[in-house]
MIDOSE-1310 file (N, C-alpha, C; in nm, 2 decimals, decimal comma, always signed):
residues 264
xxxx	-0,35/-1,01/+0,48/-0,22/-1,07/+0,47/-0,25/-1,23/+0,48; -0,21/-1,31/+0,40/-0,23/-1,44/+0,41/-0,12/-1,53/+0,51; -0,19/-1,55/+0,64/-0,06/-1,62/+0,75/-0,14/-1,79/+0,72; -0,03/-1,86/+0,72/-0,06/-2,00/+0,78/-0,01/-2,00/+0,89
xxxx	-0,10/-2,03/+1,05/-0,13/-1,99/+1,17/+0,02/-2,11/+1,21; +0,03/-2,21/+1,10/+0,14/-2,32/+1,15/+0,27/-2,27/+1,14; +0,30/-2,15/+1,02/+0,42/-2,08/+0,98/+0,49/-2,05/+1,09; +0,65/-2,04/+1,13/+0,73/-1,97/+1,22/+0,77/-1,86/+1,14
xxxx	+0,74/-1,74/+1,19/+0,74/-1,62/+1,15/+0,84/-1,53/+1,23; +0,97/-1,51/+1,14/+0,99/-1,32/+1,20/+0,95/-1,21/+1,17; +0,95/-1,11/+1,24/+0,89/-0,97/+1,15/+1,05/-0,87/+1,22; +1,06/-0,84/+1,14/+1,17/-0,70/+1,13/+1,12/-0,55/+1,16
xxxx	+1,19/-0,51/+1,17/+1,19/-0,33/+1,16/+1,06/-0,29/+1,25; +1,04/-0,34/+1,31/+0,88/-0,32/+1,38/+0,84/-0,24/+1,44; +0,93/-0,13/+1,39/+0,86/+0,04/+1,48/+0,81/+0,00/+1,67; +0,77/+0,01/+1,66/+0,66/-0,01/+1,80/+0,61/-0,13/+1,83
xxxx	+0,64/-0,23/+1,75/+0,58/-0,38/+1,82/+0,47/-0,39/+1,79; +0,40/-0,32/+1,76/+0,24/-0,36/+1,73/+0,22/-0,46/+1,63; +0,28/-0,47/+1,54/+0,22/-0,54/+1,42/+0,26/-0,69/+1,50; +0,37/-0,69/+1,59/+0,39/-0,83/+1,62/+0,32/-0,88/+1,72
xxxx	+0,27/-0,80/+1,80/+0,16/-0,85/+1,92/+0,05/-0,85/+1,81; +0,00/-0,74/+1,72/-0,13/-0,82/+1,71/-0,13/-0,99/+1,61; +0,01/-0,98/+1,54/+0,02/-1,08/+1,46/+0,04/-1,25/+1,55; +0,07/-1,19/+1,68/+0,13/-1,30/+1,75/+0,01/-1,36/+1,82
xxxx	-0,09/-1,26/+1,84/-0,26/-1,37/+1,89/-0,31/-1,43/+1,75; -0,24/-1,45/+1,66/-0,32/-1,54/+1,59/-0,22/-1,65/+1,56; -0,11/-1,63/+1,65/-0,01/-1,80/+1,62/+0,00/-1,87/+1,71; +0,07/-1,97/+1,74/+0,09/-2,06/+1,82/+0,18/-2,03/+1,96
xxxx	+0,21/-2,03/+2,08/+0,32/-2,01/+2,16/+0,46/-2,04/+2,06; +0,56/-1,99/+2,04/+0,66/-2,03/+2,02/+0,70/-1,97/+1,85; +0,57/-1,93/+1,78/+0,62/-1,97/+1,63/+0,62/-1,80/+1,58; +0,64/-1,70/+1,66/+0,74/-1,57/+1,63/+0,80/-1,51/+1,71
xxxx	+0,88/-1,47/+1,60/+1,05/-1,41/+1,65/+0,99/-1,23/+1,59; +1,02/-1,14/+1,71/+0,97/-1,01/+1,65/+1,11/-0,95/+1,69; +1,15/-0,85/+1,62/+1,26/-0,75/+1,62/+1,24/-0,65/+1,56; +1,35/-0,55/+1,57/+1,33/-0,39/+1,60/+1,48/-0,30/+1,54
xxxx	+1,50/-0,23/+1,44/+1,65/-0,16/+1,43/+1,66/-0,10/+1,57; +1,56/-0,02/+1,63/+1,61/+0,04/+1,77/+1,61/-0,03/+1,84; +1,70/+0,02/+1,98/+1,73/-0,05/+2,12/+1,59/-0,05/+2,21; +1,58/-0,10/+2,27/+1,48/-0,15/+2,36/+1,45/+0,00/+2,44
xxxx	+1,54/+0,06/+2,49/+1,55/+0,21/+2,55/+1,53/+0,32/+2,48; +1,56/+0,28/+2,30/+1,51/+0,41/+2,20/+1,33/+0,37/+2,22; +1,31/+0,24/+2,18/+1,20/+0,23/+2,17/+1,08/+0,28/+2,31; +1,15/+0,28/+2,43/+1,08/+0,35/+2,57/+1,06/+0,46/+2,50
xxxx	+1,18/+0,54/+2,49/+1,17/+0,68/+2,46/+1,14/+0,73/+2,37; +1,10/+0,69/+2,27/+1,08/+0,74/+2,17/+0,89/+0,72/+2,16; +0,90/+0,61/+2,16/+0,69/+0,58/+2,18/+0,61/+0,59/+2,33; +0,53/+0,66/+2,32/+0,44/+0,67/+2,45/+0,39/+0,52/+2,43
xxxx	+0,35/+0,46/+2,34/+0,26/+0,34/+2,33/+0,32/+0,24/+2,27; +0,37/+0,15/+2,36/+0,44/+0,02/+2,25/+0,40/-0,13/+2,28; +0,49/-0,24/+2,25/+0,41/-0,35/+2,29/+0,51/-0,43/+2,35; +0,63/-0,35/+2,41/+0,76/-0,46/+2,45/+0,66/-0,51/+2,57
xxxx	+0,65/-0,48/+2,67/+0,56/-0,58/+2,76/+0,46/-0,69/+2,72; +0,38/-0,63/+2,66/+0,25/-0,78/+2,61/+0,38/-0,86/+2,54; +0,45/-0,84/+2,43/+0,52/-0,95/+2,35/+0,58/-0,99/+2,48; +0,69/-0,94/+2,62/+0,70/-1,04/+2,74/+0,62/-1,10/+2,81
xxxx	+0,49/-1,06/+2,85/+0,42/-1,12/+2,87/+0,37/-1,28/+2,81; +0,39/-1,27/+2,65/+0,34/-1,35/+2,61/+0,46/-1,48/+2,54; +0,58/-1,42/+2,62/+0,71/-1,53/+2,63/+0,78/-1,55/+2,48; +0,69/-1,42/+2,40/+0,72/-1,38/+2,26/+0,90/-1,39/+2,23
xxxx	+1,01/-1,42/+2,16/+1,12/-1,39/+2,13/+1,15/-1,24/+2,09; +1,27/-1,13/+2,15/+1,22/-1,07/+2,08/+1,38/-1,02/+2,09; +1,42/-0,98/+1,93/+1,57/-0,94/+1,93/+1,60/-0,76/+1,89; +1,61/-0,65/+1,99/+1,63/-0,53/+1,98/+1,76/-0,51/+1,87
xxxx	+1,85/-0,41/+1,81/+1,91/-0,33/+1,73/+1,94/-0,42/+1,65; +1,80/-0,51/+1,56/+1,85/-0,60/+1,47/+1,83/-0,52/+1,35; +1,96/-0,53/+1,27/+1,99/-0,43/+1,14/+2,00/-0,54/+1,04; +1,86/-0,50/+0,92/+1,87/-0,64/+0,80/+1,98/-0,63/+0,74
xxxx	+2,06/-0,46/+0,73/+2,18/-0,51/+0,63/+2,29/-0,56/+0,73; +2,27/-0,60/+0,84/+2,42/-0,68/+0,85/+2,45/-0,82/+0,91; +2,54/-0,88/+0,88/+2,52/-1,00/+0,90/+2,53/-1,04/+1,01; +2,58/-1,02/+1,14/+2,59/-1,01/+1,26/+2,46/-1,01/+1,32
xxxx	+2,37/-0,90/+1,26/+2,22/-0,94/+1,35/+2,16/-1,07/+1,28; +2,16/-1,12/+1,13/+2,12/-1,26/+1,11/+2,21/-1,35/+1,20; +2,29/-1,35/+1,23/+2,35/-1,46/+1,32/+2,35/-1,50/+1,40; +2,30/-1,38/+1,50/+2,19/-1,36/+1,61/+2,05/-1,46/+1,62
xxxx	+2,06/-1,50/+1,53/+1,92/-1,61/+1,48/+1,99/-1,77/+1,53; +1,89/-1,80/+1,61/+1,95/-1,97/+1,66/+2,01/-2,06/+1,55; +1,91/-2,03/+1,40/+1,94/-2,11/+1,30/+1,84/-2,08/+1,19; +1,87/-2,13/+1,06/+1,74/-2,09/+1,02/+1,63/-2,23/+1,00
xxxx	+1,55/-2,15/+1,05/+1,43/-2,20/+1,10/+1,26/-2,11/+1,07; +1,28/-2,04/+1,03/+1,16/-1,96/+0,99/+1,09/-2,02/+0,84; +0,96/-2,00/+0,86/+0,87/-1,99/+0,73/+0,88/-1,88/+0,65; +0,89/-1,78/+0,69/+0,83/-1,64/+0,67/+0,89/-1,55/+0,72
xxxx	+0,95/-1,43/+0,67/+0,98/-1,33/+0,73/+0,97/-1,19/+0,68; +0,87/-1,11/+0,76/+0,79/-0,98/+0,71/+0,82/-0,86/+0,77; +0,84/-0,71/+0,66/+0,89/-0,63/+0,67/+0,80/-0,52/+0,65; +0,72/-0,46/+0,75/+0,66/-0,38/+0,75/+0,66/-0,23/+0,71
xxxx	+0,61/-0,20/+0,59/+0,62/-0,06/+0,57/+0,77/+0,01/+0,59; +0,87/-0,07/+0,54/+0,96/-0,01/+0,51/+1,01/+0,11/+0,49; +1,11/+0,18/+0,54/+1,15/+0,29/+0,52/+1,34/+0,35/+0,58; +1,38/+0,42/+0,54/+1,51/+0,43/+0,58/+1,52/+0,56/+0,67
xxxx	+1,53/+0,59/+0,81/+1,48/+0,72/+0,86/+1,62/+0,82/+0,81; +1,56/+0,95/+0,83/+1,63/+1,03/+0,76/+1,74/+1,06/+0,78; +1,81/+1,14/+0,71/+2,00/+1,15/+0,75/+2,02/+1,27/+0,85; +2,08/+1,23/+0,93/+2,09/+1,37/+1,08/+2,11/+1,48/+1,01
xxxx	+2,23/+1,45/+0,92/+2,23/+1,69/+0,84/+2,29/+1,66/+0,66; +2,26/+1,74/+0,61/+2,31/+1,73/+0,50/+2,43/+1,71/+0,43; +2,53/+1,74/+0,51/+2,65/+1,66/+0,49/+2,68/+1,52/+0,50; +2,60/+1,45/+0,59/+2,59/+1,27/+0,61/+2,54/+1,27/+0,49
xxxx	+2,37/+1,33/+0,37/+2,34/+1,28/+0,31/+2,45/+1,30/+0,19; +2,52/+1,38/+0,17/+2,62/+1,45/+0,07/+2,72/+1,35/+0,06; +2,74/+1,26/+0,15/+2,87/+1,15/+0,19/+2,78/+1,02/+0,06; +2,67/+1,02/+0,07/+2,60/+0,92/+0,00/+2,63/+0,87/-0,17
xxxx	+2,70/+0,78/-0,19/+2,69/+0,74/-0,32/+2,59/+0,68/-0,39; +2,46/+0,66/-0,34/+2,35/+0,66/-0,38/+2,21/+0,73/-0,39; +2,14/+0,73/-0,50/+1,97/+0,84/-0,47/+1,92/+0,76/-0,32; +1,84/+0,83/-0,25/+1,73/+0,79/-0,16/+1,64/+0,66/-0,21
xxxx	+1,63/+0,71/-0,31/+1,56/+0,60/-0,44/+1,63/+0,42/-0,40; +1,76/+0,43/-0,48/+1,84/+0,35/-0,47/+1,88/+0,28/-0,33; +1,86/+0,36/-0,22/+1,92/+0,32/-0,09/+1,79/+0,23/-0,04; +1,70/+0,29/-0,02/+1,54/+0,24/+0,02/+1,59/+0,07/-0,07
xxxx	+1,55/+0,09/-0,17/+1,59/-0,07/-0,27/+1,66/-0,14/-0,19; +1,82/-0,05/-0,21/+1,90/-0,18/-0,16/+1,91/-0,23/+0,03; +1,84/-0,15/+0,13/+1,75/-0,23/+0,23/+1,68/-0,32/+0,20; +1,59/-0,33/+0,10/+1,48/-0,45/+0,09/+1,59/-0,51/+0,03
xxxx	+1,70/-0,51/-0,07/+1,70/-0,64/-0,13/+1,83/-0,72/-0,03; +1,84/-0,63/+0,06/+1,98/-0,69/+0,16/+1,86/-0,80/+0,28; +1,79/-0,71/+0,28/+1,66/-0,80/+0,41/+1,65/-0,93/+0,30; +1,59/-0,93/+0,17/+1,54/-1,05/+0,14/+1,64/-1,14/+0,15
xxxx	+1,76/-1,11/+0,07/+1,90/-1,18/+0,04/+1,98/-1,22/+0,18; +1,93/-1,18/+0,29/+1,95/-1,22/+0,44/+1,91/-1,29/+0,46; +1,75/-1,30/+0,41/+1,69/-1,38/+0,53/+1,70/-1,49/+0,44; +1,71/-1,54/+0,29/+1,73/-1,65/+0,31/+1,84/-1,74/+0,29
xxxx	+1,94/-1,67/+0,30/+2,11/-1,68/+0,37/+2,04/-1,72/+0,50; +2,02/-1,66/+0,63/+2,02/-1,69/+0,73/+1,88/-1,71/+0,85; +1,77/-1,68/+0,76/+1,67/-1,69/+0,85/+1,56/-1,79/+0,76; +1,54/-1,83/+0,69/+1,48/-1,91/+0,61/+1,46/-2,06/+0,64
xxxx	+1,42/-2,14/+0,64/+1,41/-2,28/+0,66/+1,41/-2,35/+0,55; +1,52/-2,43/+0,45/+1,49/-2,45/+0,30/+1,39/-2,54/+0,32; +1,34/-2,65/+0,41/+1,26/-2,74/+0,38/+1,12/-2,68/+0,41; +1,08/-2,56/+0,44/+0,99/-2,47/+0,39/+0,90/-2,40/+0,35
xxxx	+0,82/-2,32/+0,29/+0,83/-2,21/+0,20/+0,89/-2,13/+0,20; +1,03/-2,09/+0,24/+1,11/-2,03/+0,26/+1,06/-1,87/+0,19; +0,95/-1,79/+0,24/+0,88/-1,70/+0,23/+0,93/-1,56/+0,26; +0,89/-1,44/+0,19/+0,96/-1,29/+0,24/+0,83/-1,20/+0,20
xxxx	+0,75/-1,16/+0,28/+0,62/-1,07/+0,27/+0,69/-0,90/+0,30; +0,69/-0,78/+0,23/+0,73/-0,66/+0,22/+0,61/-0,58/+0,19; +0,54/-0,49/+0,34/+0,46/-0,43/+0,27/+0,45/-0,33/+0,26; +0,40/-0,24/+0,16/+0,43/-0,09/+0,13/+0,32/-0,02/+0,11
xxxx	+0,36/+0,13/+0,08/+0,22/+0,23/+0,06/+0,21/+0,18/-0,12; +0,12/+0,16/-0,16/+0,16/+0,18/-0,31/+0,14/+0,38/-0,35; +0,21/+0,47/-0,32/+0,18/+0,62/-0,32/+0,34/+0,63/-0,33; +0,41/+0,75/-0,41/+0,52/+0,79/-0,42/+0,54/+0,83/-0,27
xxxx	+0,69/+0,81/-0,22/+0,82/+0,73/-0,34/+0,79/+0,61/-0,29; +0,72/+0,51/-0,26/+0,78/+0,44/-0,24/+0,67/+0,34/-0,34; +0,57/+0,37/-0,41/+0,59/+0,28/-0,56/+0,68/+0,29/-0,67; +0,77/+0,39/-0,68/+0,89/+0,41/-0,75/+0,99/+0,32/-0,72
xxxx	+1,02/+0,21/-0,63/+1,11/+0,17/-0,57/+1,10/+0,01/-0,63; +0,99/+0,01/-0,73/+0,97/-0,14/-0,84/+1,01/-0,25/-0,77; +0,91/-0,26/-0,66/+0,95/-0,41/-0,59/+0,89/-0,49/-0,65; +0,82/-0,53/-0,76/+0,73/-0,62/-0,82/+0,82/-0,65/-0,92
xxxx	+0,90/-0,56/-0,99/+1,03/-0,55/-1,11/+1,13/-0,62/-1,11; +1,21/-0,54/-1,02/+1,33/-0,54/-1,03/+1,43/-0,56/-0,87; +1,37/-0,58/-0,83/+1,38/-0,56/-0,66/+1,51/-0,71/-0,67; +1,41/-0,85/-0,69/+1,47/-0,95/-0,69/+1,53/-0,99/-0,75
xxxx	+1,60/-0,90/-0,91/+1,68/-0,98/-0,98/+1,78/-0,98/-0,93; +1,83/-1,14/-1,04/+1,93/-1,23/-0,97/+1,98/-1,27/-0,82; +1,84/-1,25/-0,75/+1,81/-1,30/-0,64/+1,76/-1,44/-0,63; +1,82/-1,49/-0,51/+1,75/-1,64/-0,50/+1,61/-1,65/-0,48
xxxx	+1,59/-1,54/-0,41/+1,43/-1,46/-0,35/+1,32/-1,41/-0,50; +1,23/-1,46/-0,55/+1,14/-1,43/-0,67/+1,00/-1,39/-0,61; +0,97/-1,28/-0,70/+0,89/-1,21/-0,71/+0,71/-1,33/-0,71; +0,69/-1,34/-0,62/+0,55/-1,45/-0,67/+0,43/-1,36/-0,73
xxxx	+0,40/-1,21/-0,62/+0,27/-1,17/-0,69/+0,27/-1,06/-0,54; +0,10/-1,03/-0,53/+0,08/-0,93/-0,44/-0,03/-0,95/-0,38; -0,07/-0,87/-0,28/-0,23/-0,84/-0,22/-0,23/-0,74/-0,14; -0,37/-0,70/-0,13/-0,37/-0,56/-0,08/-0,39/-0,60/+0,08
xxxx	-0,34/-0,47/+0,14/-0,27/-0,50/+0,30/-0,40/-0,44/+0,36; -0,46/-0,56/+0,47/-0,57/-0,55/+0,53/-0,58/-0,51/+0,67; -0,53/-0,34/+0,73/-0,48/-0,35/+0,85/-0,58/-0,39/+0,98; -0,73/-0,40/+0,95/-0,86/-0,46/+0,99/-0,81/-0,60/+1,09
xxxx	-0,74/-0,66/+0,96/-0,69/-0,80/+1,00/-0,55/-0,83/+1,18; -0,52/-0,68/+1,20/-0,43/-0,66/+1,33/-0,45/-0,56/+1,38; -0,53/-0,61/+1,48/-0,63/-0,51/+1,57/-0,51/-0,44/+1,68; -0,51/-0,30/+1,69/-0,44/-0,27/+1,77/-0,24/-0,23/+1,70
xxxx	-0,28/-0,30/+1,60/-0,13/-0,23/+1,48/-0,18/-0,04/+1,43; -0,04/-0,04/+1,46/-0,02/+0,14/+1,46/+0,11/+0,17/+1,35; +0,07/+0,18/+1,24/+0,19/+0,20/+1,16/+0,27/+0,31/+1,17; +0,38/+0,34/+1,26/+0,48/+0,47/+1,29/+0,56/+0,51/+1,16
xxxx	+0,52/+0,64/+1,22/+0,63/+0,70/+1,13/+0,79/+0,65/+1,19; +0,91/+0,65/+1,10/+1,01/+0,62/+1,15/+1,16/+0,65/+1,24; +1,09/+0,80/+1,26/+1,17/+0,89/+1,31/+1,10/+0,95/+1,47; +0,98/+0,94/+1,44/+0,90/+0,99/+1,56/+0,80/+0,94/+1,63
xxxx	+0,76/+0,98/+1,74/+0,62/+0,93/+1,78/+0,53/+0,96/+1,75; +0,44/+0,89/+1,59/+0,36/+0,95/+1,54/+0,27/+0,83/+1,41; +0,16/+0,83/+1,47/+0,11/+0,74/+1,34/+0,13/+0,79/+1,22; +0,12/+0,71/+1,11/+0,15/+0,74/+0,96/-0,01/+0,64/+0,95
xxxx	-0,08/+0,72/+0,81/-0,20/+0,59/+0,76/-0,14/+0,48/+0,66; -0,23/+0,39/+0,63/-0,14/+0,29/+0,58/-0,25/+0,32/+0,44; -0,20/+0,41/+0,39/-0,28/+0,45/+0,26/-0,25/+0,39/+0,19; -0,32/+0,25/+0,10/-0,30/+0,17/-0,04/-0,19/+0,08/+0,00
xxxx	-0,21/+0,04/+0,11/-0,07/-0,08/+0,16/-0,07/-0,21/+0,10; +0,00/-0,22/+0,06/+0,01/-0,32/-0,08/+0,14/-0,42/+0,00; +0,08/-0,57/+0,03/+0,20/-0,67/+0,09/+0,30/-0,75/-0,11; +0,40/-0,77/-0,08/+0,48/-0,83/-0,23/+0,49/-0,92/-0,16
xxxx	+0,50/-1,06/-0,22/+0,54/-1,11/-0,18/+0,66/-1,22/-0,32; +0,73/-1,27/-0,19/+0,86/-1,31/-0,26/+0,92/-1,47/-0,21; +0,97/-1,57/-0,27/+1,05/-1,66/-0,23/+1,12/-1,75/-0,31; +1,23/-1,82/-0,23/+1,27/-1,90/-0,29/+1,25/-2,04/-0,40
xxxx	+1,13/-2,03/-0,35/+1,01/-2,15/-0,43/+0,92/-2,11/-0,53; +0,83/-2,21/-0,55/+0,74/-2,20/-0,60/+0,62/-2,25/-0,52; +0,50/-2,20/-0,55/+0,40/-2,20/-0,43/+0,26/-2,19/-0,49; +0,25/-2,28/-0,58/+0,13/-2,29/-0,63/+0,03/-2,24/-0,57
xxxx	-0,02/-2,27/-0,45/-0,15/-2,24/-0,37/-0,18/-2,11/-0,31; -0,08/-2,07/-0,27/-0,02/-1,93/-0,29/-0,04/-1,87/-0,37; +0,05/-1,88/-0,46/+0,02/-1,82/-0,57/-0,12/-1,79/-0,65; -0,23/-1,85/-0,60/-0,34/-1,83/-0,69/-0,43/-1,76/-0,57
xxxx	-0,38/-1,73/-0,47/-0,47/-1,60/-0,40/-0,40/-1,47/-0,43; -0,23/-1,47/-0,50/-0,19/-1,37/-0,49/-0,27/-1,28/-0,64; -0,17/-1,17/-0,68/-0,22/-1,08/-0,78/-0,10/-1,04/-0,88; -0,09/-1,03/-1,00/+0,01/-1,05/-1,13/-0,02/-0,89/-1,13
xxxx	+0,03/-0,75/-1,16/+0,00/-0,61/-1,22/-0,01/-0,68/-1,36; -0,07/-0,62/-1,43/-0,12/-0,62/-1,58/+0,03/-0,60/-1,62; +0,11/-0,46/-1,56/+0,18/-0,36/-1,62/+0,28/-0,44/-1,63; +0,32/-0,57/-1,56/+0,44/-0,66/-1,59/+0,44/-0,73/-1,71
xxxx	+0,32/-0,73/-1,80/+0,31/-0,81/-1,93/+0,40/-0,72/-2,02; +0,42/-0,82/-2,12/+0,49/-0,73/-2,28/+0,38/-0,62/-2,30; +0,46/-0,53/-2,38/+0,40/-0,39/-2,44/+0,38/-0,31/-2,35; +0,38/-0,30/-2,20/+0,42/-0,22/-2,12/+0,57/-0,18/-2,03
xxxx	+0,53/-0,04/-1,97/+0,67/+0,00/-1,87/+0,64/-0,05/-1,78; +0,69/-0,19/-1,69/+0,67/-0,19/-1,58/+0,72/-0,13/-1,47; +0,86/-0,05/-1,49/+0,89/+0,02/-1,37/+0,81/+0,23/-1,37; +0,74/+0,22/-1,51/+0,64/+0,33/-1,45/+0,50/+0,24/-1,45
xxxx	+0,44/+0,19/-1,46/+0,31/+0,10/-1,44/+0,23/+0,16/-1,52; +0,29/+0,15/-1,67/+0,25/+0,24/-1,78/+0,20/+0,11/-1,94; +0,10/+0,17/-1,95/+0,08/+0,05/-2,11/-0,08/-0,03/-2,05; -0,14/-0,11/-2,15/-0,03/-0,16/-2,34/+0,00/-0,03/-2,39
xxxx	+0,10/-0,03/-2,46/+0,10/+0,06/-2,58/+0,04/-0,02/-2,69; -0,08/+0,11/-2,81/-0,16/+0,03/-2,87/-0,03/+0,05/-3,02; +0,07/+0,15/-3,04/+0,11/+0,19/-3,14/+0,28/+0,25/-3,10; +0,34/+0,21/-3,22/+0,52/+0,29/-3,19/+0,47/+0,40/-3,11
xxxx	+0,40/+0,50/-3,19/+0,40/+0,58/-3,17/+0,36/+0,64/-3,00; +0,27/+0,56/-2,97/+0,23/+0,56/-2,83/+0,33/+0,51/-2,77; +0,39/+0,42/-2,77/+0,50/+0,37/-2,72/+0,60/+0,51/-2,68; +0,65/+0,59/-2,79/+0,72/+0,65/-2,80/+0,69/+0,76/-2,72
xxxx	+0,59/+0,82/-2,73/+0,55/+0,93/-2,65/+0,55/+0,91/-2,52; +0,54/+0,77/-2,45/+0,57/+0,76/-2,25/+0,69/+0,72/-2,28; +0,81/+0,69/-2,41/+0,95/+0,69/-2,36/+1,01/+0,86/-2,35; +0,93/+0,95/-2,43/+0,96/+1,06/-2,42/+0,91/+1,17/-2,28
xxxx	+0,83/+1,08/-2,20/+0,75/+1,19/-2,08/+0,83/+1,18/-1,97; +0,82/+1,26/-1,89/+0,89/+1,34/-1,77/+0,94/+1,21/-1,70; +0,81/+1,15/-1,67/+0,81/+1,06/-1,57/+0,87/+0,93/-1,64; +0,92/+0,90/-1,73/+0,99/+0,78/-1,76/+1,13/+0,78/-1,76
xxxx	+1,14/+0,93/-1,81/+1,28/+0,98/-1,77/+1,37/+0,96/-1,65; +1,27/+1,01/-1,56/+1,26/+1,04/-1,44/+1,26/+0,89/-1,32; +1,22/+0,77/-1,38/+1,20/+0,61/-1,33/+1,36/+0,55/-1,37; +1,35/+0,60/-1,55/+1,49/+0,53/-1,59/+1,58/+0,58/-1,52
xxxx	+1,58/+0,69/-1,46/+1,70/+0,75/-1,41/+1,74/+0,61/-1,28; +1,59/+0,62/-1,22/+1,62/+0,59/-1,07/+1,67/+0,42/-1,10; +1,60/+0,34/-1,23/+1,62/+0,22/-1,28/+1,80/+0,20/-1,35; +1,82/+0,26/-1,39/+1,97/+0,33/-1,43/+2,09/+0,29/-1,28
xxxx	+2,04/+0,38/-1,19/+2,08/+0,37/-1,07/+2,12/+0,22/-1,01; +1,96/+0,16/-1,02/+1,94/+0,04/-0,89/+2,06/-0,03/-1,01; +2,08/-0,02/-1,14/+2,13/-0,14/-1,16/+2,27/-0,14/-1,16; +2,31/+0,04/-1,18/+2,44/+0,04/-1,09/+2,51/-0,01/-0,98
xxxx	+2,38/+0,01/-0,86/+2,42/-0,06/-0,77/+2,40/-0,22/-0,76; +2,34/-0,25/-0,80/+2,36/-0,43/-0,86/+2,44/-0,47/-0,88; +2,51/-0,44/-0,97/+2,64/-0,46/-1,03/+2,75/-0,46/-0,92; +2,75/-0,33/-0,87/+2,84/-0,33/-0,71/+2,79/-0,45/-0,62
xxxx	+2,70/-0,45/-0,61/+2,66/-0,56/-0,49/+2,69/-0,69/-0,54; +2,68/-0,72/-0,67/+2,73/-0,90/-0,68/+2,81/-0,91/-0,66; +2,92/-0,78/-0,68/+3,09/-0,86/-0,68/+3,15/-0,85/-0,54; +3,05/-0,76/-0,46/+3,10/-0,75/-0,33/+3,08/-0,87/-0,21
């Protein structure tokens, strides 16, 4: 993961705190803010192993039941003032019975999405510093579902927040990070963890450690990570396969809900 050690950083959704203790020995006193969707008491109970004590120990900021979709927990923010703000391994935990999920006007597909694009579209509404890099690091498994969910694509449009590029997530680099599952006490591996990254800028220097997919050029699908196509005909045959059907559907969706979300 590429940190500038000068950056003021939040990290979100942070399961267990780990990723922010081990991210917080390589910064300054003062320059992260770590938070959590659970309460401070889910989080006792729920993990045998966590890091709310070292982040007190080490006079760390740290804000419990902060929820990216709503605006109330951004406000909760002194000001904006962050470089950076990173969302670990994302996920939406599951619906208590199947009647909650039945209440849903959206795929699982489409819900997962529109978390990331309410987190980015938050943070730099309210957590962001314009004078800057006003930065948003998201990192994921690249493994279904959740490289179905086209954050390199389509995530950011008509976002203030742009797609810069990628790199592959080095968990070596945070000694003592435990990627949780999000429902239980239970490691998950960080199989093919791939960080996106996104901002309001442009970031030249940045940008030339990051990584472009091929699959984003012309002549391919970038929301299946399919192509070149060398012929119509080739072309034609992955608009006819299971699995494009199957992406358009979920691509069909996100832009349904787009549409709802700008005029809201």
């Amino acid at each position: 993961m590429i940190i500038d050690t000068q950056w003021r950083i939040l990290t979100v959704g942070d399961g267990d705190l780990s990723f922010s203790h081990a991210l917080q020995s390589r910064l300054g006193a003062g320059q992260l803010t770590a938070s959590t969707y659970d309460s401070e008491k889910t989080i006792r109970d729920k993990y045998q192993h966590h890091a709310l004590e070292l982040l007190n120990a080490s006079n760390t900021p740290y804000l419990s039941e902060f929820d990216v979709t709503a605006r109330d927990s951004w406000q909760r923010l002194a000001q904006p003032h962050y470089d950076l703000a990173i969302f670990q391994f994302p996920l939406l935990p599951a619906f208590s019975d199947q009647a909650d999920f039945e209440q849903q006007q959206y795929s699982i597909n489409t819900l997962n999405r529109s978390l990331l694009r309410q987190f980015l579209d938050n943070a730099y509404r309210y957590a962001l510093d314009p004078t800057g890099p006003m930065l948003c690091y998201i990192t994921s498994k690249d493994v279904k579902p959740y490289c179905e969910w086209d954050l390199e694509g389509t995530l950011s449009l008509n976002s203030k927040m742009n797609y810069l590029g990628q790199h592959p997530f080095d968990i070596s680099q945070f000694p003592g990070y435990k990627i949780r599952n999000v429902d239980r006490d239970k490691h998950v591996k960080d199989t093919s963890g791939t960080t996106y990254v996104f901002s309001a800028k442009e970031n030249l220097t940045l940008q030339q450690q990051l990584h472009v997919p091929h699959y984003l050029q012309d002549n391919h699908c970038s929301f299946c990570r399919a192509g070149p196509f060398h012929s119509e005909a080739d072309t034609q045959a992955h608009y006819n396969s299971k699995k494009h059907r199957t992406m358009l559907k979920h691509q069909q969706h996100w832009q349904r809900f787009l549409a709802s979300y700008r005029s809201s």
